[in-house]
MIZASE-760197 format. One record per residue (C-alpha): residue in three letters; x negated, y, z. Coordinates in steps of 0.001 Angstrom, whole numbers, padded with zeros to 6 digits, always signed. Example, Ala and Ser with C-alpha at 12.3 -4.5 7.8 and 13.67 -1.06 7.14 Angstrom:
BEGIN
Ala-012300-004500+007800
Ser-013670-001060+007140
END
This chain:
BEGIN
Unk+000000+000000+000000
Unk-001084+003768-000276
Unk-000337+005159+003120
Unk+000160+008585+004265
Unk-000806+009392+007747
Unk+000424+013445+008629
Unk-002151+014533+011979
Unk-001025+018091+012244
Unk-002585+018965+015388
Unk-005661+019408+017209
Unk-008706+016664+017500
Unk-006452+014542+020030
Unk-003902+014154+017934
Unk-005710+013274+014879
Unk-008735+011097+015810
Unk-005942+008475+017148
Unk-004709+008688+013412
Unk-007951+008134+011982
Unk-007946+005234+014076
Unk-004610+003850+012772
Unk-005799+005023+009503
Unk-009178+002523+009479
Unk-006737-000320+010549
Unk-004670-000267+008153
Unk-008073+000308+005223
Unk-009507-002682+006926
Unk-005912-004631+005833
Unk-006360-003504+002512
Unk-004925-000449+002135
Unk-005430+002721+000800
Unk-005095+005679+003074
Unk-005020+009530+003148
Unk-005107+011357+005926
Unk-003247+014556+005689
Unk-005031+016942+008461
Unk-006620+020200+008865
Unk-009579+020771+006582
Unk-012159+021060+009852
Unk-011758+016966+010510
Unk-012784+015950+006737
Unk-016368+014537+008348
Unk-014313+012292+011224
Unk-011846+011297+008374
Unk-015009+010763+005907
Unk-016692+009152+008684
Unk-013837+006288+008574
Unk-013973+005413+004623
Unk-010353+007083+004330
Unk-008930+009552+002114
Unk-008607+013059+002744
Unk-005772+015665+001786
Unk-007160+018791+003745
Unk-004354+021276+005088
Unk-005768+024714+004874
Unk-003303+025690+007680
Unk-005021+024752+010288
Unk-003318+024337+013727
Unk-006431+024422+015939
Unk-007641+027678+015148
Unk-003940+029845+015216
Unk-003618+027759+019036
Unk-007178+029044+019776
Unk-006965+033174+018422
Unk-005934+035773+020777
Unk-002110+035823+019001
Unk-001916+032201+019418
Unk-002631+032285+023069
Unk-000497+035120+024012
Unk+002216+033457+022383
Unk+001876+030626+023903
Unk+001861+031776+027028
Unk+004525+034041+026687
Unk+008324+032223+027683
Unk+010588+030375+026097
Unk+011970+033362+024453
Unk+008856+034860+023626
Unk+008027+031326+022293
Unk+010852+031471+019537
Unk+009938+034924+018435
Unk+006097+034410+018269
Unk+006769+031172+016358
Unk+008446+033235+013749
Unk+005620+035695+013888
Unk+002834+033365+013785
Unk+003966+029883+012413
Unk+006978+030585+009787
Unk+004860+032626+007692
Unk+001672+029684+007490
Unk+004938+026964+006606
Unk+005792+027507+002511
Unk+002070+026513+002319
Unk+001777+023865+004599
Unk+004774+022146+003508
Unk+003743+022310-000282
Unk+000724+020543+000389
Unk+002032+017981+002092
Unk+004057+017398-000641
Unk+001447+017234-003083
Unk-000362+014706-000524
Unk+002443+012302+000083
Unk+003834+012312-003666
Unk+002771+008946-004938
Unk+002491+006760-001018
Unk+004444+003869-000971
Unk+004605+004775+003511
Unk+004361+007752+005436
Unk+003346+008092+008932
Unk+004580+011423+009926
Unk+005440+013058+013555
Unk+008308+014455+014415
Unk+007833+017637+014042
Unk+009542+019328+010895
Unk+010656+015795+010545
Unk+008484+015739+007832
Unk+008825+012202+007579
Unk+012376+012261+006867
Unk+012278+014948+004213
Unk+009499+013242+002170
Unk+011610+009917+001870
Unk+014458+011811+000685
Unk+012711+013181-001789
Unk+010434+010091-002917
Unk+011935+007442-001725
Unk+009178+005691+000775
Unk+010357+004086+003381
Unk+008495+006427+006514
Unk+007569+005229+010210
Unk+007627+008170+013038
Unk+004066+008515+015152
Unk+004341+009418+018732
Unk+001792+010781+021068
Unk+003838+010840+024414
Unk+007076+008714+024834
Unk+009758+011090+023623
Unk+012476+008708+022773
Unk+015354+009194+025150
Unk+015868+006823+028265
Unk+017038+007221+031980
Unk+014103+006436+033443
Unk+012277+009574+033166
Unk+013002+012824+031555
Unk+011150+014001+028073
Unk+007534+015000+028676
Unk+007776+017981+027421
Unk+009696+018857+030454
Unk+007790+020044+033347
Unk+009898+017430+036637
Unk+009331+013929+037635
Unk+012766+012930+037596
Unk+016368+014348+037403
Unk+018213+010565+037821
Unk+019458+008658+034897
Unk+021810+010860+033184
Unk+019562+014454+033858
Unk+016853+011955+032504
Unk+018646+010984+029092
Unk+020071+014536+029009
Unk+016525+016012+028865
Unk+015782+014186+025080
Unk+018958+016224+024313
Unk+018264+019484+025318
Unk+014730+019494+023914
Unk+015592+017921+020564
Unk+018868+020941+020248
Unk+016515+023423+021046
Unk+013767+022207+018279
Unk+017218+022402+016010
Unk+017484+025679+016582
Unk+013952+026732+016720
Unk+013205+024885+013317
Unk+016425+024529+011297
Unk+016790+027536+009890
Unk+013522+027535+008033
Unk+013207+023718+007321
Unk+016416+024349+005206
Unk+014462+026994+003154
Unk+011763+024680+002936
Unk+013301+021654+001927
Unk+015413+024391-000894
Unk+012274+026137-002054
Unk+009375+023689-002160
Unk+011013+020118-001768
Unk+014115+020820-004073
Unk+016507+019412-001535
Unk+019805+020447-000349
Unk+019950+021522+003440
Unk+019827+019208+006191
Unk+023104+017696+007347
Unk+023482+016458+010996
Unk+021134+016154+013799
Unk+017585+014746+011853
Unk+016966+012883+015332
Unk+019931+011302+015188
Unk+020058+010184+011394
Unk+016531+008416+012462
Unk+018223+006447+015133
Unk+021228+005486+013432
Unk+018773+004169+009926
Unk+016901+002269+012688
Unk+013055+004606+011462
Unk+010239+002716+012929
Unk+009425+004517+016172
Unk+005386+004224+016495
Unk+004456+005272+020371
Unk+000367+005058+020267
Unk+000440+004677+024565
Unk-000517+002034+026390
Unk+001991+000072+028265
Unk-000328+000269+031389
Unk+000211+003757+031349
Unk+003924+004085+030871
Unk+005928+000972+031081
Unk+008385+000600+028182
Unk+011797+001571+029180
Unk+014315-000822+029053
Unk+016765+001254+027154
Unk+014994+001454+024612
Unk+015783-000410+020972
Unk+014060-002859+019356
Unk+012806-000402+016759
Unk+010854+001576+019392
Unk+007221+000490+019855
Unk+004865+000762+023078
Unk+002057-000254+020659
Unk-001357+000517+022923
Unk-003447+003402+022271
Unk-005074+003913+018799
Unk-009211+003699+019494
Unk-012198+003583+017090
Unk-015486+003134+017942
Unk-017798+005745+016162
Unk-021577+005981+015293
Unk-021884+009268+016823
Unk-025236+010892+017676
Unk-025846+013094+021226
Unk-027030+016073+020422
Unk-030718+016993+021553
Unk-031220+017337+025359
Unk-028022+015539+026667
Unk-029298+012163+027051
Unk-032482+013762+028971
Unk-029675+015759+030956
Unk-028005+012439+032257
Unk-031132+010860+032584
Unk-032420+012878+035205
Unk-029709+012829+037542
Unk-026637+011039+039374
Unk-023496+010969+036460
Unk-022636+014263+036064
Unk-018415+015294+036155
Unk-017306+016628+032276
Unk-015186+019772+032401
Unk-013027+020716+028932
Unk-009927+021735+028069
Unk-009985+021046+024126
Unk-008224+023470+022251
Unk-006721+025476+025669
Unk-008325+028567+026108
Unk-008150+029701+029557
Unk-007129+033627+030108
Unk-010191+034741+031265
Unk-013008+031738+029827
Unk-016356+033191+031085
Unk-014185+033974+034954
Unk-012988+029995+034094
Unk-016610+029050+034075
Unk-017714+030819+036663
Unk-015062+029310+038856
Unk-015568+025886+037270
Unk-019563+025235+038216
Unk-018856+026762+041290
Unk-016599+024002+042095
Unk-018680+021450+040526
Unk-021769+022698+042676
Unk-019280+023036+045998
Unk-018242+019289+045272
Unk-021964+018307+044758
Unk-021988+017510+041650
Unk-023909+018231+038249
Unk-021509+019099+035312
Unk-021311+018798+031690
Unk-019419+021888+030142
Unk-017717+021728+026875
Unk-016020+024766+025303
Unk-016787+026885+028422
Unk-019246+030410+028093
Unk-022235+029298+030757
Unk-025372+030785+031503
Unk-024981+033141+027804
Unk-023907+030143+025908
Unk-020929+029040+023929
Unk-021278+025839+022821
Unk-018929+024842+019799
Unk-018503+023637+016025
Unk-018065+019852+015618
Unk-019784+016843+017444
Unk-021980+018889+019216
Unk-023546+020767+015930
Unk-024680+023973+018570
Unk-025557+022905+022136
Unk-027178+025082+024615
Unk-028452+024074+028273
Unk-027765+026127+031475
Unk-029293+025719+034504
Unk-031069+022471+035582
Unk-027597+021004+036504
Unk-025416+022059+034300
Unk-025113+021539+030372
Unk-023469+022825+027719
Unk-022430+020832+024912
Unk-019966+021379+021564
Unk-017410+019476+020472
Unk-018333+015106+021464
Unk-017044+012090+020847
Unk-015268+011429+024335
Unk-015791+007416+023942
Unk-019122+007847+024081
Unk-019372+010626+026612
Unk-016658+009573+029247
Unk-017721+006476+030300
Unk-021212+008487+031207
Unk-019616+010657+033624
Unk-019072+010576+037404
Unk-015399+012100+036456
Unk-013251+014023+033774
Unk-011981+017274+033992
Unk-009367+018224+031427
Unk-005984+019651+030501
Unk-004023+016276+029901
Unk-003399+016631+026558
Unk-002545+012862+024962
Unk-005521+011891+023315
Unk-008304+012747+025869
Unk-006396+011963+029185
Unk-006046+008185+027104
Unk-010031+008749+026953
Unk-010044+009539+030152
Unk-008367+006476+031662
Unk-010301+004036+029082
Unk-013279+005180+030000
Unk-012593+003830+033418
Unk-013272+007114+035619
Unk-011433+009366+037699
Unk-009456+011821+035890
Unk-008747+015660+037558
Unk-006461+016888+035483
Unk-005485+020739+035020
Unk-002362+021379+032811
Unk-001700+024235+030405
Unk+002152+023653+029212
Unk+003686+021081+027497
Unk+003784+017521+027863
Unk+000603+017965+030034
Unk+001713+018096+033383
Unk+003778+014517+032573
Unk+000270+013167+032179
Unk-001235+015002+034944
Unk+001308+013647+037196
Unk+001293+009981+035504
Unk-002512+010210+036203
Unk-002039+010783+039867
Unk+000838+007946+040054
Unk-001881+005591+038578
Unk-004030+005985+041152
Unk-006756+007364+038447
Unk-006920+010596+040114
Unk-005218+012935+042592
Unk-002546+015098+041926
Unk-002986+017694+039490
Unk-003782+021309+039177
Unk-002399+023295+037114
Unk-004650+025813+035804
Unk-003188+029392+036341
Unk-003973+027965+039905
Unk-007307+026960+039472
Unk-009960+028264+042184
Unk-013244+026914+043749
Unk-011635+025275+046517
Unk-008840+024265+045118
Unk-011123+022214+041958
Unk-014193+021763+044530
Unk-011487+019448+046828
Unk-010134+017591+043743
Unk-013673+016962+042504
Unk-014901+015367+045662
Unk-011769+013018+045650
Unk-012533+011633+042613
Unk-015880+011218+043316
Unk-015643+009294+046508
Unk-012464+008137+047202
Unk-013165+004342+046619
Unk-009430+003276+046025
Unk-009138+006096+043567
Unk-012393+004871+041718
Unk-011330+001361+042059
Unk-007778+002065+040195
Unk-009711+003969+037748
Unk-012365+001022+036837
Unk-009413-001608+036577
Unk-007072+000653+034537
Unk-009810+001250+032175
Unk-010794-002120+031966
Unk-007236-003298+030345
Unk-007116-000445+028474
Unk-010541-001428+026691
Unk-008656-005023+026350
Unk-006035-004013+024478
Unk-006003-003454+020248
Unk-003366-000719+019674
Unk-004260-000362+016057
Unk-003595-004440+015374
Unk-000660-004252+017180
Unk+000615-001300+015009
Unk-000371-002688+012078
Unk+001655-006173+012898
Unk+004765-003607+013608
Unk+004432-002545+010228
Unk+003585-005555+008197
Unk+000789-004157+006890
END
C-alpha cells in the first residue's frame, strides 16, 4: 500500500509517526510522511517519504504571538486562532491534498478531521491517530480537560463538550476549505460522530500500562502501545564527557513550551537542581549566555562544571542516562520519560498535560505535578529530591519502564491494520 501518515505537530507528535511510519516500510509499504519541513532529516533518517508542510506548527507555538495566544483564555483562544492559524490553513490544507492524492490509507489526527475529508474526496479508506485517549468513556473525563474525575456521566459529558466546542472553533472555516481547495460540499453532521457510526479505525499510540483501556470502549478503538524507534543518533561533543564525570545528572526541557520569562525559568531551574543536589542537563533553556537549539543537538554550549546545555536530542538515548526528567508532559516525551525507566517531575503548560502530569504521579513514576506558572526553587528543589531518593518512587519507575521497553506498539498497530 502507499500510506499517508499526517504529523502536524511538534517533534512529540511526529517522531511516534515516523515510528509507525518505518513499521509499516519494513511490511512492505510505501510511506510519506506529511510533516513540517524542519523533521525531513528524522523522516530521511527512517527510509520514508517526505511531503514537507511549509506551515510549520512548531515555530507559530514558539513566536511571541503564538505564546500570548496561547496563554490568553478560552476566548482569547478562539480569536487568536483566527488571527494566527486561519490565515496559514488555505495553504496547509492544499498541500495535504497534493500529498495524500494517490495513497491507498491515510493516517490522519483528528484535528480538521483531515482524515475524513481526504476519503471523501479520494476514496481511501483512513484510520484516526491518537496521542492521548480522547475517545469518550465514563471512566475519566477528556484529557484535554484540566480534573481527575467528574463521575461517569460528567466523565462521558466532557468528550462532548470538547468535541462541540472544536465544532465551533473549526467549522466555519473547514467548510471553506473543503469548498475552495477540496471541491466538496460543506460538512453535514457532527464529523466525530459520522466516524463512530462508519466504525473509522481509532489508532491510540499509549501504552496500556499507562492508561488501562476503558471498558466502554468499541471494538474499533485500539490501546495499541506506544510507537518507538530506535535511532543511530550521535551526542554532540562534550556531553558524554559531561556524564562521565559525575553522578546521572536530572534533564530539564519543556519542548516546544516557552516559559514567560526563559532566562528567569533558568535561573530558577539550576537553582533548584543545585538546591536538590543535583547536576543538570538543560535543553532549550538560556544558561550561563547560551541558547542551545537547532536539531539533534547541531549547537551545544556548556555552562558551569555542573550544568550543560544541549539542543534538540534524541530522548531514547538521553533519558535512560539521567538521574530524572523534567518536562511539561506533553505525549511523546512523558512516554520517553516512563520508558526510559526514571522518575518523571512533570510541570504542565495547558492542554492535555496536566492529565499526564497527574497519571505520572498515580503511577508511582513521580510525585505530583507542578504546574509551571507555579514553578519556584523550593517548590522544583522538593520535587527533585523526591525523585531522586524516594526508593518506592524509583522502584515504580524502573518496573514501569521495563514493560514499556517489552512491548512493540508499532507491530501491534500494524496487525490492527492488516498491513
Amino acid at each position: 500500500m502507499r500510506v499517508a501518515i499526517l504529523a502536524f505537530g511538534s517533534r512529540g507528535d511526529t517522531q511516534p509517526c515516523v515510528a509507525l511510519g518505518a513499521g509499516l516500510a519494513a511490511r512492505g509499504h510505501r510511506v510519506t510522511v506529511v510533516a513540517a519541513g524542519r523533521y525531513g532529516a528524522l523522516v530521511g533518517e527512517a527510509g520514508l517519504g517526505m511531503s514537507p508542510l511549509s506551515v510549520d506548527p512548531q515555530r507559530i507555538v514558539e513566536s511571541e504571538e503564538g505564546q500570548a495566544w496561547l496563554r490568553s483564555g478560552p476566548a482569547g483562544f478562539v480569536r487568536g486562532f483566527r488571527r494566527v492559524v486561519e490565515p496559514l490553513a488555505e495553504r496547509l490544507a492544499a498541500e495535504v491534498d497534493a500529498a495524500c492524492a494517490h495513497a491507498d490509507l491515510v493516517l490522519a489526527p483528528a484535528l480538521g478531521w483531515f482524515g475524513q475529508h481526504l476519503s471523501e474526496r479520494y476514496g481511501m479508506p483512513y484510520a484516526l491517530l491518537h496521542f492521548q485517549p480522547g475517545e469518550p468513556t465514563r471512566h475519566f473525563p477528556n484529557p484535554l480537560v484540566p480534573l481527575r474525575t467528574l463521575g461517569p456521566w460528567g466523565n462521558r459529558a466532557s468528550y462532548a463538550l470538547v468535541e462541540g466546542l472544536s465544532r465551533v472553533l473549526l467549522g466555519r472555516m473547514v467548510d471553506r476549505l473543503r469548498g475552495r481547495v477540496l471541491g466538496l460540499e460543506p460538512m453535514r453532521g457532527d464529523p466525530f460522530r459520522r466516524a463512530r457510526t462508519d466504525r473509522v479505525p481509532v489508532l491510540c499510540g499509549v501504552s496500556c500500562a499507562v492508561v488501562d483501556r476503558p471498558a466502554d470502549w468499541p471494538a474499533n478503538v485500539h490501546l495499541t502501545g506506544y510507537w518507538f524507534a530506535e535511532r543511530d543518533w550521535s551526542p554532540p561533543p562534550g556531553l558524554e564527557a559531561f556524564l562521565e564525570a559525575g553522578p546521572p545528572p536530572v534533564y530539564v526541557g519543556f519542548g516546544s513550551m516557552a516559559p514567560a520569562d526563559p532566562a528567569a525559568t533558568a535561573e530558577t531551574v539550576v537553582a533548584a537542581l543545585r538546591a536538590a543536589g543535583a547536576r543538570g542537563v538543560l535543553q532549550g533553556l538560556p544558561y550561563g549566555g547560551h541558547t542551545a537549539g537547532g536539531a539533534d543537538g547541531a549547537r551545544t554550549a556548556g555552562g558551569a562544571d555542573d550544568m550543560f546545555v544541549v539542543g534538540e536530542a534524541d530522548h531514547g538515548w538521553l533519558f535512560p542516562r539521567m538521574a530524572a526528567v523534567v518536562h511539561h508532559g506533553g505525549a511523546g516525551t512523558t512516554a520517553a520519560g516512563l520508558r526510559a525507566g526514571v522518575p518523571s517531575v512533570v510541570c504542565p503548560f495547558f492542554s492535555d498535560q496536566p492529565f499526564w502530569g497527574a497519571r505520572v504521579a498515580l503511577l508511582g513514576a513521580g510525585p505530583a505535578p507542578l504546574p509551571v506558572r507555579r514553578l519556584t526553587v523550593g517548590a522544583l528543589a522538593g520535587r527533585v529530591a523526591a525523585a531522586l531518593r524516594d526508593a518506592g518512587m524509583r522502584k515504580a519507575a524502573a518496573r514501569l519502564g521495563e514493560r514499556l521497553r517489552a512491548e512493540d506498539g508499532v507491530a501491534r498497530t500494524c496487525d490492527i491494520l492488516g498491513a
